[in-house]
C-alpha positions in Angstrom: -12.1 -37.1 -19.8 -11.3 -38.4 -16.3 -13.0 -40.8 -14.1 -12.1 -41.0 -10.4 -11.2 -44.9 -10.4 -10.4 -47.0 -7.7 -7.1 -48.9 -8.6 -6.9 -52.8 -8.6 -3.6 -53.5 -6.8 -2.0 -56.7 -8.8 -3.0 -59.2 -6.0 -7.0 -57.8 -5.9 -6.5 -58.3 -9.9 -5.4 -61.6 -9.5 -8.5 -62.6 -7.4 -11.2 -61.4 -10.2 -12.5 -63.8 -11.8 -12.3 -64.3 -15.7 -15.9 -63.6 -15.6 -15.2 -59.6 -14.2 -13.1 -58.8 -17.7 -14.4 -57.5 -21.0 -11.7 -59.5 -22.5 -11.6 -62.5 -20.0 -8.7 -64.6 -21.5 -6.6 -61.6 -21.9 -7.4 -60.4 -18.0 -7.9 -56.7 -19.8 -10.7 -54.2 -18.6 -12.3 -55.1 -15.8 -16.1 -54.1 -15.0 -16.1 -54.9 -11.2 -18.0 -51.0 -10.7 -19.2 -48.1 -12.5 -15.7 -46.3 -12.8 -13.9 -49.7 -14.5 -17.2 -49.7 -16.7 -16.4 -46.1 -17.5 -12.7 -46.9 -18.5 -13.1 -50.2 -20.0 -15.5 -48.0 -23.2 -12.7 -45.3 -22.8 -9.9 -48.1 -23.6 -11.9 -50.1 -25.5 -10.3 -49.5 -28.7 -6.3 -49.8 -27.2 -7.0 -53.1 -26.3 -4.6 -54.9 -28.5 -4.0 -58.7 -30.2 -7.8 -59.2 -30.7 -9.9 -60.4 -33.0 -13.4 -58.8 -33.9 -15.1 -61.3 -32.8 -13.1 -61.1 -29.6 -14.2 -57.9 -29.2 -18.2 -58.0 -29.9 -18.0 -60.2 -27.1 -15.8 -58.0 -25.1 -18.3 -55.1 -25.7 -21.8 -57.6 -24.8 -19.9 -58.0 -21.3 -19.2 -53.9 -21.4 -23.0 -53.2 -21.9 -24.5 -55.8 -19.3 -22.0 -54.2 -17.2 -22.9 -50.4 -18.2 -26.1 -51.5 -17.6 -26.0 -53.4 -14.1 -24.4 -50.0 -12.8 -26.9 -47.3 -14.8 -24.7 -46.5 -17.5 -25.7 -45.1 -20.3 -23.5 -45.9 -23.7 -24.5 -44.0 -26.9 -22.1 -46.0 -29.2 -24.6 -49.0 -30.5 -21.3 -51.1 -31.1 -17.4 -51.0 -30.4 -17.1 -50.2 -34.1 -18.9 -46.6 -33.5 -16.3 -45.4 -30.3 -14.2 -42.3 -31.2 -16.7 -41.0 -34.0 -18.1 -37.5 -33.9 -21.8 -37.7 -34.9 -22.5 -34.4 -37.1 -26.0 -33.3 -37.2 
C-alpha cells in the first residue's frame, strides 16, 4: 500500500512540536495530516526501543489523529495491526 505523502524536510521536522508525534520523546511518526496519519498505523509496528505502554500511548495520539482528519482504523488496538481477520 502506498500513500502519496508530503515529505517533512529535517528543518520542518525540527519545528513540530513534540505534541505532532505518536511517539513524542522519540520524535517518530508524525500526524501533522491525513497522509502522516496513514503512515504512522502503516509503521506502527517498526517503531523500535519501546515499551508497550509507550506504545498504547503512541496509538491514543494515532486515533485522535485518524479521527481529527476522518480516518477510519479497523485495528481496536496496536496489538491487532498486521492480522488477517478470517471469517
Amino acid at each position: 500500500m502506498r500513500f502519496n505523502m508530503a515529505k517533512l524536510q529535517a528543518t520542518q521536522r525540527g519545528d513540530l512540536s513534540k505534541a505532532s508525534f505518536a511517539f513524542p520523546s522519540e520524535r517518530k511518526l508524525p500526524l501533522e495530516d491525513a497522509s502522516h496519519v496513514r503512515n504512522a498505523i502503516v509503521r506502527f509496528d517498526q517503531v523500535n526501543g519501546v515499551s508497550d505502554r509507550q506504545r498504547d500511548t503512541a496509538w491514543t495520539r494515532v486515533e485522535a489523529a485518524a479521527k481529527k482528519f476522518g480516518i477510519t482504523i479497523h485495528e481496536s488496538n496496536w496489538r491487532e495491526l498486521g492480522r488477517s481477520v478470517v471469517g
